[in-house]
N, C-alpha and C positions, 0 to 999 in steps of 0.2 A: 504494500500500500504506500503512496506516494503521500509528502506532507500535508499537500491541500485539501486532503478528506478528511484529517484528524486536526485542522484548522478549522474548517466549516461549523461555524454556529449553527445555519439556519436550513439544513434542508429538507427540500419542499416534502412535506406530507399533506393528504388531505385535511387531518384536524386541527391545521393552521388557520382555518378558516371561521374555527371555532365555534361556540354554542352562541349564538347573537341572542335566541329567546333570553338567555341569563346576561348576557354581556351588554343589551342596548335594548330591553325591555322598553324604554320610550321611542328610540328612534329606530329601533325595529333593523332588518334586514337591506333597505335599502338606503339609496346615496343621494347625492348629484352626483351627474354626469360631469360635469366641472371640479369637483373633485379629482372623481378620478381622470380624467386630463390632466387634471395640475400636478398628480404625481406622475402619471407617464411621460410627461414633454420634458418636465426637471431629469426623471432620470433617463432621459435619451437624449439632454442635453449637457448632459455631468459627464454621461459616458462617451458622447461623441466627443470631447474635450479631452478626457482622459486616456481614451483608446482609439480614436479616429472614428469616422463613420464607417466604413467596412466593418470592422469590426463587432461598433453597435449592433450594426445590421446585424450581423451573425448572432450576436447574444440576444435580441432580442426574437430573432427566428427561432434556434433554442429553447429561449423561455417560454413562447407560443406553443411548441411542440412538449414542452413538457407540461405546459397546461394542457393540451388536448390530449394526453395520453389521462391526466388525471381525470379530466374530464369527465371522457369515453369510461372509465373503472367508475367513477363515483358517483354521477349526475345522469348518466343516460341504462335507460333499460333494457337488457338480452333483444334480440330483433334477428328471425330466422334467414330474412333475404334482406334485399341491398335497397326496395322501396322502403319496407319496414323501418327500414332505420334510418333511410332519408327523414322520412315522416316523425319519426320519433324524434331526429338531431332539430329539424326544424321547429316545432314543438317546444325544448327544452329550451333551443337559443333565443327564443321568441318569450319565453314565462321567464328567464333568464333576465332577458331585455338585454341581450348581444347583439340582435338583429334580425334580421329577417332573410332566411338561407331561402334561395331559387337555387333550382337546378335548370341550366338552358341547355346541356349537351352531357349526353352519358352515353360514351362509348366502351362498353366491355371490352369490348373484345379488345382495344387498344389502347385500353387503362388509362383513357384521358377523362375528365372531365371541364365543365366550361358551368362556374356558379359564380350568383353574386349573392352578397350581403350587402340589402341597405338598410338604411337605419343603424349602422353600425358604431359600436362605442366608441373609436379611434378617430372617424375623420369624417362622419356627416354632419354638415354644417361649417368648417372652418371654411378661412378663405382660400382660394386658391393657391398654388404654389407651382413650383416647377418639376416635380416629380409625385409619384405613387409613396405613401407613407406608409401604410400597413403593413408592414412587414412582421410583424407579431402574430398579425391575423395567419400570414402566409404558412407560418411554423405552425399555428392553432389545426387550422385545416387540414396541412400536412397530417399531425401526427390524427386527428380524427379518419382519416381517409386510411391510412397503415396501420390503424386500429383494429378496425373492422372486415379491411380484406387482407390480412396479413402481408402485405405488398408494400415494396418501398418508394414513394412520391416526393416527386419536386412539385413544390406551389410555387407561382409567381403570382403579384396581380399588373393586370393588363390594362384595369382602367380603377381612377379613384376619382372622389368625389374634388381631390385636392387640385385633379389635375382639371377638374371641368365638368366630369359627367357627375352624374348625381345618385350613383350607385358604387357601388366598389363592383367589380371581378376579379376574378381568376381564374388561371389555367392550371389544372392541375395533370401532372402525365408520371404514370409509371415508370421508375428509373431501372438501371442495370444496376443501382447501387443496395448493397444490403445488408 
């Protein structure tokens, strides 16, 4: 075992998320949405400073992907085939208040897909900018898609809200990587 595992304070388990009925008995389980922006833009602005923007990107791909593996185990329910659990992931992200999951393109056979999220927590409504920002979402999606069909995925997105449309996408395709 390498140092930085016997360094780590914090990691992620599900019951990090805690009992909120005991913990915020007044203000209950939910937030503003401004909120949580004002914690993700600081720390994707800490870290772009501290480790470059490639790199953010990667961590926070990463941490996307390690939420939707947790996800997928803790929030979403057994589902036999691939509509089922469409149905169910839409569903959850939707009572959630993640977003709103379409599916516009499901090809099996050639392990792509083509979904948007809007309404999404990350980027509907800012202003525009000059690139796609969700890169969080991309790792999210990821590991939910590798979840369920044991198959390893690249997500990109292809359109955001930041960049002009008023939806997010992404493309998601089966890799050779495993």
């Amino acid at each position: 075992m390498n140092n930085s595992t016997h360094s780590r304070k914090y990691p992620f388990r599900w019951e990090l998320l805690g009992d909120l009925r005991l913990g915020r008995p007044n203000l209950g389980p939910i937030t503003s949405l401004h909120a949580y922006r004002l914690m993700q833009f600081t720390f994707r602005d800490v870290l772009e400073q501290a480790v470059g923007t490639e790199k953010a990107d990667q961590i926070f791909y990463e941490a996307g992907k390690l939420a939707g593996r947790q996800f997928y185990q803790n929030a979403l329910k057994p589902a036999e085939d691939l509509n089922k659990y469409i149905r169910e992931l839409q569903l959850t992200l939707r009572e959630w208040g993640i977003g709103i999951l379409r599916i516009e393109k499901m090809d099996l056979e050639n392990g792509e897909f083509i979904l948007t999220v809007s309404e999404d927590l990350d980027c509907s409504g800012l202003p525009e900018i000059a690139n796609e920002i969700c890169v969080y979402d991309e790792g999210f999606i990821c590991a939910l898609l590798e979840s369920y069909t044991g198959l390893p995925f690249k997500v990109k997105e292809i359109d955001c809200w930041c960049t002009g449309d008023r939806t997010c996408r992404f493309h998601a395709q089966v890799t050779s990587e495993g």
